[in-house]
C-alpha positions as CSV (number, residue, x, y, z in Angstrom):
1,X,0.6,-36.9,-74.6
2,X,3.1,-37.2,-72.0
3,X,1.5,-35.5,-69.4
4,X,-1.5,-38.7,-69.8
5,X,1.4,-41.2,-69.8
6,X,2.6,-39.6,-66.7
7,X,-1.4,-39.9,-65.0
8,X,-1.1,-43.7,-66.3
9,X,2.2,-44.3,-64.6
10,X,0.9,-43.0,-61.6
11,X,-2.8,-44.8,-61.8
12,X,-1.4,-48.0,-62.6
13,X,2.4,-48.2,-61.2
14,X,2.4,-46.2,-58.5
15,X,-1.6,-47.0,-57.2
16,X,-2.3,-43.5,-56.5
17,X,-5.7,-42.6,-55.5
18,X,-8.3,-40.2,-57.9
19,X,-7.9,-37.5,-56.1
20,X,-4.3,-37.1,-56.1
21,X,-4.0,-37.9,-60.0
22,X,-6.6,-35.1,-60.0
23,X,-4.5,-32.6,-58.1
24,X,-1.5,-33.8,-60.3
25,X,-3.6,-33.2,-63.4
26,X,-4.9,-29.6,-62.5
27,X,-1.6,-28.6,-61.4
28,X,0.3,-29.4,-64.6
29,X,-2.5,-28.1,-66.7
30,X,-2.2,-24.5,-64.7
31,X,1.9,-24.9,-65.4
32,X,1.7,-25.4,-69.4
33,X,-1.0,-22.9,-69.1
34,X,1.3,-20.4,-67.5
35,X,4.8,-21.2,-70.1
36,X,2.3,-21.2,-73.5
37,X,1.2,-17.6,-72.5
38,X,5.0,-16.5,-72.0
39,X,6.1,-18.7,-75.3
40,X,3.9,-20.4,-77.5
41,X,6.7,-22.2,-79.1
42,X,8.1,-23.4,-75.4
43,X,6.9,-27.1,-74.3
44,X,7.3,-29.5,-71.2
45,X,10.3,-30.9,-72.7
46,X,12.0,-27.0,-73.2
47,X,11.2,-25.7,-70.2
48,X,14.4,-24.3,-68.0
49,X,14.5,-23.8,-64.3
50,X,14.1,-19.6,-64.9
51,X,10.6,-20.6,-66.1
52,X,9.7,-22.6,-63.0
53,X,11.1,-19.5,-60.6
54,X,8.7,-17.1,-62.8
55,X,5.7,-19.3,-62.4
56,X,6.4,-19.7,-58.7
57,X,6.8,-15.8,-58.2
58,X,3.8,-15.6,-59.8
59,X,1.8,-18.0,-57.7
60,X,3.0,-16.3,-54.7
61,X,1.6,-13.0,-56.2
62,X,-1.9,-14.6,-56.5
63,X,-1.6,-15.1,-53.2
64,X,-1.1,-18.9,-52.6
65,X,0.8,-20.2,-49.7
66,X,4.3,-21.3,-49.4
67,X,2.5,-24.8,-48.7
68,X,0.6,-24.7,-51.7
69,X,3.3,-23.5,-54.0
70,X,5.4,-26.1,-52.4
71,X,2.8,-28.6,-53.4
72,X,3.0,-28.0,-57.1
73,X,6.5,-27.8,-57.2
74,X,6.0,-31.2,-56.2
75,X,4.1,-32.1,-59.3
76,X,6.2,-30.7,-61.2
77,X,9.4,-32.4,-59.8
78,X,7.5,-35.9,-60.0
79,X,6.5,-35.3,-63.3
80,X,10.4,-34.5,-64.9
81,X,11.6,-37.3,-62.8
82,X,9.4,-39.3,-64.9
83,X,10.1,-37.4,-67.8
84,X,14.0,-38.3,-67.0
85,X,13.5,-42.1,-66.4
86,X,11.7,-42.1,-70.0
87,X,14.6,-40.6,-71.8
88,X,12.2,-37.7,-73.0
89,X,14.5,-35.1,-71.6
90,X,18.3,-35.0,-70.9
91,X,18.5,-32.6,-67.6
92,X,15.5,-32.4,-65.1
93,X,15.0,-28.4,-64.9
94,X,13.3,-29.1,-61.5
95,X,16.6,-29.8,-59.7
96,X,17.7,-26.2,-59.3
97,X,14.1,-24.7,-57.9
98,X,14.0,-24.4,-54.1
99,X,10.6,-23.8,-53.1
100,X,9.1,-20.9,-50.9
101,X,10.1,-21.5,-46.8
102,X,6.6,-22.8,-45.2
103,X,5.7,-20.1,-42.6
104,X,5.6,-22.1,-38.9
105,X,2.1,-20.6,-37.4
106,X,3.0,-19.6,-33.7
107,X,1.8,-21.1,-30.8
108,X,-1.7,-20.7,-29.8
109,X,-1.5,-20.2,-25.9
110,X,-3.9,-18.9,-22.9
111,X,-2.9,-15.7,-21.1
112,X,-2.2,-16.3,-17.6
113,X,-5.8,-13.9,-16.4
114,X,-7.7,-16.8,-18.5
115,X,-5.8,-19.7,-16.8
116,X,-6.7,-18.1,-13.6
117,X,-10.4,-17.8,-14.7
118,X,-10.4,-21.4,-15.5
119,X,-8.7,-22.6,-12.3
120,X,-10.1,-20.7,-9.9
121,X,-13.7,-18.8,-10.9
122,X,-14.9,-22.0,-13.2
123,X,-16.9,-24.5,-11.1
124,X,-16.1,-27.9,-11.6
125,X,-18.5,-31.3,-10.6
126,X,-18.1,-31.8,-7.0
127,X,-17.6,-35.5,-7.8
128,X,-14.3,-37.7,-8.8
129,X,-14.8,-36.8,-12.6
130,X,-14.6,-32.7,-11.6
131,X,-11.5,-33.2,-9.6
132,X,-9.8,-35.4,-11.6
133,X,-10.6,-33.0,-14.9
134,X,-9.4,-29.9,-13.2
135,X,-6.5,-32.0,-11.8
136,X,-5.6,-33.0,-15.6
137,X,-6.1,-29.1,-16.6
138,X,-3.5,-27.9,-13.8
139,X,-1.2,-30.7,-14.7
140,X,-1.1,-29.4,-18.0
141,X,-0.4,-25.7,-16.8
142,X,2.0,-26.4,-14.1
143,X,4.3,-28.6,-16.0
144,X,3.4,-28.6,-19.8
145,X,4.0,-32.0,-20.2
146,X,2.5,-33.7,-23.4
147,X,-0.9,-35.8,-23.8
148,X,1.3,-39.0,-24.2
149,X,3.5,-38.1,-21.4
150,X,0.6,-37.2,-18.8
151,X,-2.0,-40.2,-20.0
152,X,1.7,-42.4,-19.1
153,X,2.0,-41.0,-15.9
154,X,2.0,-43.4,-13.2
155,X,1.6,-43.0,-9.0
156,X,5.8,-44.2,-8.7
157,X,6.0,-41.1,-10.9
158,X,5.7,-38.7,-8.8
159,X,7.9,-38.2,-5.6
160,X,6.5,-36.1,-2.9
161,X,9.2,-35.5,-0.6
162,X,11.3,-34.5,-3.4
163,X,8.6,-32.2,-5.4
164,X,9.6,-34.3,-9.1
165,X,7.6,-35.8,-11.7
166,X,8.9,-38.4,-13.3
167,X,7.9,-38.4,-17.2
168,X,8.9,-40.4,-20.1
169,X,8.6,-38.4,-23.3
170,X,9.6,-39.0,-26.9
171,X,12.1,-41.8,-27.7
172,X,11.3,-43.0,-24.1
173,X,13.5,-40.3,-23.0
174,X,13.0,-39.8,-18.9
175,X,13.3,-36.3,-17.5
176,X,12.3,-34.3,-14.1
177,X,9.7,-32.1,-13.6
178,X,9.7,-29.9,-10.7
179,X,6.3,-28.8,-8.8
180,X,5.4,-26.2,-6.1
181,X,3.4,-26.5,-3.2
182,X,-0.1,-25.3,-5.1
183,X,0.3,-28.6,-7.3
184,X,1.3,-31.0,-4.5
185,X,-1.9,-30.3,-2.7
186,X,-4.2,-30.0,-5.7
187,X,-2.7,-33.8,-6.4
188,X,-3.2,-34.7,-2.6
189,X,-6.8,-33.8,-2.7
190,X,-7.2,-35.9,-6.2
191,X,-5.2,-38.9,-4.6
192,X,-7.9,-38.7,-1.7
193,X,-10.9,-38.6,-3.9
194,X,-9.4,-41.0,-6.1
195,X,-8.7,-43.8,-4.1
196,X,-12.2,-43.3,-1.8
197,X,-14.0,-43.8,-4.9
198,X,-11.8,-46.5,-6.3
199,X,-10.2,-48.2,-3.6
200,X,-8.2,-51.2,-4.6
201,X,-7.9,-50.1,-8.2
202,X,-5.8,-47.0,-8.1
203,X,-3.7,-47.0,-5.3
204,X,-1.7,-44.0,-3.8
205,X,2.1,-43.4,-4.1
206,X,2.3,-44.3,-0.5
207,X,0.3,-47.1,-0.6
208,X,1.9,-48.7,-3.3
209,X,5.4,-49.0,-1.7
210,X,3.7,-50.9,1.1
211,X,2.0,-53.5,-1.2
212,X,3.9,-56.5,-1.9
213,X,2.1,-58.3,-4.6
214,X,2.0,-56.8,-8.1
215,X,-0.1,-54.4,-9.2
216,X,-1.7,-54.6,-13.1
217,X,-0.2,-51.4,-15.6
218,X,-3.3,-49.9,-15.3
219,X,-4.2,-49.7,-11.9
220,X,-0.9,-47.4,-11.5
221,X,-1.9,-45.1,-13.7
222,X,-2.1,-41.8,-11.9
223,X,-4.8,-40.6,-13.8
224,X,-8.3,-42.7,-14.6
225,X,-11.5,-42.8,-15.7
226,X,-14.2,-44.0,-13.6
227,X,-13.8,-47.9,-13.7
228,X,-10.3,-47.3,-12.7
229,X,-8.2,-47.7,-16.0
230,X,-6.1,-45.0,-17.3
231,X,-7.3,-42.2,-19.3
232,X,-6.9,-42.7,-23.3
233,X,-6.2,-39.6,-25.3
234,X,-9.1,-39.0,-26.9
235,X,-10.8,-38.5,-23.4
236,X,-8.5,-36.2,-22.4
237,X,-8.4,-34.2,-25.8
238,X,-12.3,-33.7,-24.9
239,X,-12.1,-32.8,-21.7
240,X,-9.5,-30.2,-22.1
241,X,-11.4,-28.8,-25.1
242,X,-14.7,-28.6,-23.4
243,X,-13.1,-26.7,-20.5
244,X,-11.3,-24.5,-22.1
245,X,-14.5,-23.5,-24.4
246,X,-15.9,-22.2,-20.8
247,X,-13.1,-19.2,-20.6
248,X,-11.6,-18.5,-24.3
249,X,-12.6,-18.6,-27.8
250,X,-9.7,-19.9,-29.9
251,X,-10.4,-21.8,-32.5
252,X,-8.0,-24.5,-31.1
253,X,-8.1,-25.8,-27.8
254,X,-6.3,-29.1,-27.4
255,X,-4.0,-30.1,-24.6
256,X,-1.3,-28.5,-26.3
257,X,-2.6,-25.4,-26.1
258,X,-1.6,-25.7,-22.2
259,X,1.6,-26.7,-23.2
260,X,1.9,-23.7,-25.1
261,X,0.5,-21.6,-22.5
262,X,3.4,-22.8,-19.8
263,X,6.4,-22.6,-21.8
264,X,5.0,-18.8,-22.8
265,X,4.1,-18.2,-19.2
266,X,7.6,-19.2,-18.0
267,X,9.1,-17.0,-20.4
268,X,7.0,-13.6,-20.0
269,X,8.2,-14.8,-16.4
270,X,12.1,-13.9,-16.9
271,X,12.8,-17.9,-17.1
272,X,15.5,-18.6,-19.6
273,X,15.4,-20.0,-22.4
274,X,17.6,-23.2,-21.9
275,X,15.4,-23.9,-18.9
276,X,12.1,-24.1,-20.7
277,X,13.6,-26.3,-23.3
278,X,14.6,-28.8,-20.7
279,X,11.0,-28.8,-18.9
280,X,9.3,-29.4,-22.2
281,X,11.9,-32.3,-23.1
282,X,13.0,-30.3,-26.6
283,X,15.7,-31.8,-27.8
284,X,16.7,-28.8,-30.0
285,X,16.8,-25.1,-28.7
286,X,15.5,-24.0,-31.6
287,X,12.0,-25.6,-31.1
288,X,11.6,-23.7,-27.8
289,X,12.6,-20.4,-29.5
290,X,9.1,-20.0,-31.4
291,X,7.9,-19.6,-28.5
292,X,9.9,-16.1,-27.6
293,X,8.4,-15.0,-31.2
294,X,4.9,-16.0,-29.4
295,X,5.5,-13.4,-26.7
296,X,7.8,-10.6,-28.9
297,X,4.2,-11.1,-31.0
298,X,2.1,-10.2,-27.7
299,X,4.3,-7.4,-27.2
300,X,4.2,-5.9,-30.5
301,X,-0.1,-6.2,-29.6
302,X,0.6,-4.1,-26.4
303,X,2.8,-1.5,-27.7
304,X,0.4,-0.9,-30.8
305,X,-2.4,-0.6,-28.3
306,X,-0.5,1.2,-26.0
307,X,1.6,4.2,-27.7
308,X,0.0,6.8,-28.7
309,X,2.4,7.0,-32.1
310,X,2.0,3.4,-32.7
């Protein structure tokens, strides 16, 4: 049977793993399954691209998602390419199928009452570890940096006198970060914990311009655990999580949830658009626009609340 000759080629040639010969299996199975009911006499090898669109129209009927649909299309098109290379059939009826648009989830993001809550009503360890995990939380919300970007940050990063963070983001792109007055002196305080509790190993901005030998990578890293190295992701990931578990319920609560919850709180706040894709480091505009469908989404919530003919 071809479509056994197929599984072969991709067992043997191609070194797939059970699991995906499986899913390959099931998924042309389903498709013959689908044609033989419209056409008994209709076979692999006579199947046209109409056909295909039908069976994906019905799929999306039955309720499957764009990225499952898109998944069996994906059979299907490795399948006639092998079909092709075998000189079994002349035209491959999978080059004129475009597969259902995947639907982009929106941001998950805090609403500015909870970010209050968790900055200002949620008690934190009166120790290094408390300051420096509600200094990592602010960070986040002040600036919506990325994990990579603050777990990089160093103390030659950020200038003072000049209220700018210095980050390094994808590509090793650089780009400026303003802060106000509320986040200088929540970093203040941490630098002043900080270097009490570590002194030698994580050394103020300050400081460090008055040094004259080197100093390793990781003892300018802005933020550290409590031997002095710099946080590692993971770390940070749990931290953030655990927090945010004290004031919200979503079902996902990583750091860029915060980085959500800034560019969505700088937009409810009148700031353009153009001006949010710089802060986040976007390359593209249109990866900052989900993020007006995030709050168009919030205000559809509070009109159909709200109105009494909603």
């Amino acid at each position: 049977m071809m479509t056994d000759s197929f599984l072969d080629y991709l067992r043997f040639e191609k070194n797939y793993s059970e699991k995906t010969i499986v899913s390959y299996g099931i998924d042309l199975t389903k498709f013959e399954e689908y044609f033989k009911g419209k056409d008994e006499d209709v076979d692999f090898t006579t199947v046209d691209a109409d056909l295909v669109r039908g069976w994906v129209m019905n799929l999306m009927e039955n309720g499957y998602t764009s990225a499952s649909v898109n998944r069996k299309l994906s059979s299907l098109r490795s399948f006639y390419r092998f079909l092709l290379k075998k000189g079994v059939i002349e035209e491959d009826p999978m080059l004129k199928i475009i597969g259902p648009k995947n639907k982009k989830p929106l941001p998950v993001f805090l609403k500015e009452r909870e970010m209050d809550r968790l900055l200002d009503d949620v008690p934190f360890k009166e120790d290094f570890t408390g300051c420096r995990d509600r200094m990592v939380l602010e960070m986040f919300y002040a600036t919506g940096m990325r994990l990579s970007e603050l777990i990089g940050l160093n103390d030659v990063d950020v200038d003072f006198s000049a209220f700018l963070i210095k980050v390094t983001g994808k590509r090793n792109k650089q780009r400026l970060i303003p802060f106000g007055e509320e986040l200088r002196r929540a970093m203040s305080v941490y630098l002043k914990i900080r270097n009490e509790v570590l002194p030698g190993k994580a050394e103020a901005f300050f400081v460090l311009k008055k040094r004259k030998e080197a100093v390793p990578d990781r003892e300018k890293a802005f933020f550290v655990k409590q031997d002095g190295k710099r946080l590692y992701p993971m770390k940070v990931y749990n931290l953030v999580k655990r927090n945010l578990s004290k004031v919200v319920s979503l079902k996902k609560r990583s750091p860029h949830v915060l980085r959500h919850t800034f560019a969505t709180a700088m937009l409810n706040n009148e700031a353009e658009l153009g001006a949010v894709k710089e802060l986040l480091g976007h390359s593209s505009l249109t990866t900052t626009e989900i993020y007006t469908h995030t709050t168009f989404e919030e205000l559809k919530k509070v009109y159909e609340q709200a109105h009494p003919r909603a």
